[in-house]
C-alpha positions as CSV (number, residue, x, y, z in Angstrom):
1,X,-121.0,208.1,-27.4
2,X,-120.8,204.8,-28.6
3,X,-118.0,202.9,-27.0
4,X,-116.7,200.1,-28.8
5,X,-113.3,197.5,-27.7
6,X,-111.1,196.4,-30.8
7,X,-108.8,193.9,-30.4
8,X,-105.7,193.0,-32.5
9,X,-103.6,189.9,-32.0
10,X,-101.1,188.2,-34.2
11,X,-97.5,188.1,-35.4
12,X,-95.6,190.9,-35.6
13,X,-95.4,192.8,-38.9
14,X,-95.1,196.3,-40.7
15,X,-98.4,198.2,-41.0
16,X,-100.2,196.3,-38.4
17,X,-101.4,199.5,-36.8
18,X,-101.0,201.5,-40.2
19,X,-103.9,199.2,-41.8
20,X,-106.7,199.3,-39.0
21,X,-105.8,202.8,-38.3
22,X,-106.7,204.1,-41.9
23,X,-109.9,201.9,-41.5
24,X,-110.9,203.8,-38.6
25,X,-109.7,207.4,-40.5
26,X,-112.2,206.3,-43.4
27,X,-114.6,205.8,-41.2
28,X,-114.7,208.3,-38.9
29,X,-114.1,206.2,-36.4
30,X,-112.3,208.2,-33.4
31,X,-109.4,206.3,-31.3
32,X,-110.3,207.6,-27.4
33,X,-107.5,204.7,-26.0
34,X,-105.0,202.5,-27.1
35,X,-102.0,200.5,-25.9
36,X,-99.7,197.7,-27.9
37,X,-97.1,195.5,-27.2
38,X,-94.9,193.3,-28.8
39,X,-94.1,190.2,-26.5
40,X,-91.8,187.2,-28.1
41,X,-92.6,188.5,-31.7
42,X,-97.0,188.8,-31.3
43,X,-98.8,191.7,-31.8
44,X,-101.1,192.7,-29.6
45,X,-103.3,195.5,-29.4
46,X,-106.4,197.1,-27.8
47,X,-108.1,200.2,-28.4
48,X,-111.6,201.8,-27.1
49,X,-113.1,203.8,-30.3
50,X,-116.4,206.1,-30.6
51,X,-117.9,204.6,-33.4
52,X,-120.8,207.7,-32.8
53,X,-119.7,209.1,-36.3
54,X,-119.7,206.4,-38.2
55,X,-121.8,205.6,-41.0
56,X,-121.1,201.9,-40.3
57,X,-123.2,199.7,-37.6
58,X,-121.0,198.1,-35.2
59,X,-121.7,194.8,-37.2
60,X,-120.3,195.7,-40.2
61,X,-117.3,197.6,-39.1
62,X,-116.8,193.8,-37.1
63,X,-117.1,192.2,-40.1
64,X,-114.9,194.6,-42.4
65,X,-112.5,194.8,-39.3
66,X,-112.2,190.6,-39.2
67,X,-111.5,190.5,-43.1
68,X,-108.7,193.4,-42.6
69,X,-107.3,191.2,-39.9
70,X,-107.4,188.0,-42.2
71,X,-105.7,190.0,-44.9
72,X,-102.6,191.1,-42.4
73,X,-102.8,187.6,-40.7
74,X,-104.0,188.8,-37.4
75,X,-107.6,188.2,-35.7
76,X,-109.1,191.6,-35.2
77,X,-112.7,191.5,-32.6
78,X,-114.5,194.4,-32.0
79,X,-117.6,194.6,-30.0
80,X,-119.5,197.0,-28.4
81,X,-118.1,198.7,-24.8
82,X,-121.5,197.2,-22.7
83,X,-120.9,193.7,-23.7
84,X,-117.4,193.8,-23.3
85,X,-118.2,195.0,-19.6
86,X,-120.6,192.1,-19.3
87,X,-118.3,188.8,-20.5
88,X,-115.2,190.3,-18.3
89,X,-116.8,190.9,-14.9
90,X,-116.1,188.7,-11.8
């Protein structure tokens, strides 16, 4: 399975969730996690996917993903589960 953190900041709207969500339907792109909260009017978001179905490299999806986020005025990272690991340990 390949693990992958998504991460969605940015002011509040409708279809935040709705957008990235189809993304991931289209594809094939499984959530396994996710949790959101609204705080003082920001969006924020994470989710762990399985991008092992996906015809798309983790590079690209990062890449579509960022342009998505751009286009809803949020930023949207995604990376893959072992880095993520590696930058947040103390």
């Amino acid at each position: 399975m390949k693990k992958t953190i998504v991460t969605v900041v940015g002011k509040d709207a409708v279809g935040i969730i709705a957008k990235v969500c189809t993304y991931f339907a289209n594809n094939q792109i499984n959530i396994l996690d996710i949790s959101q909260t609204i705080t003082g009017g920001y969006f924020n978001m994470m989710m762990v996917v399985d991008m092992s179905a996906s015809p798309k490299p983790i590079k690209e999806a990062a890449h579509e993903l960022a342009q998505i986020g751009e286009e809803i005025g949020c930023v949207i990272n995604c990376q893959s589960e072992d880095i993520f690991d590696m930058m947040h340990r103390i």
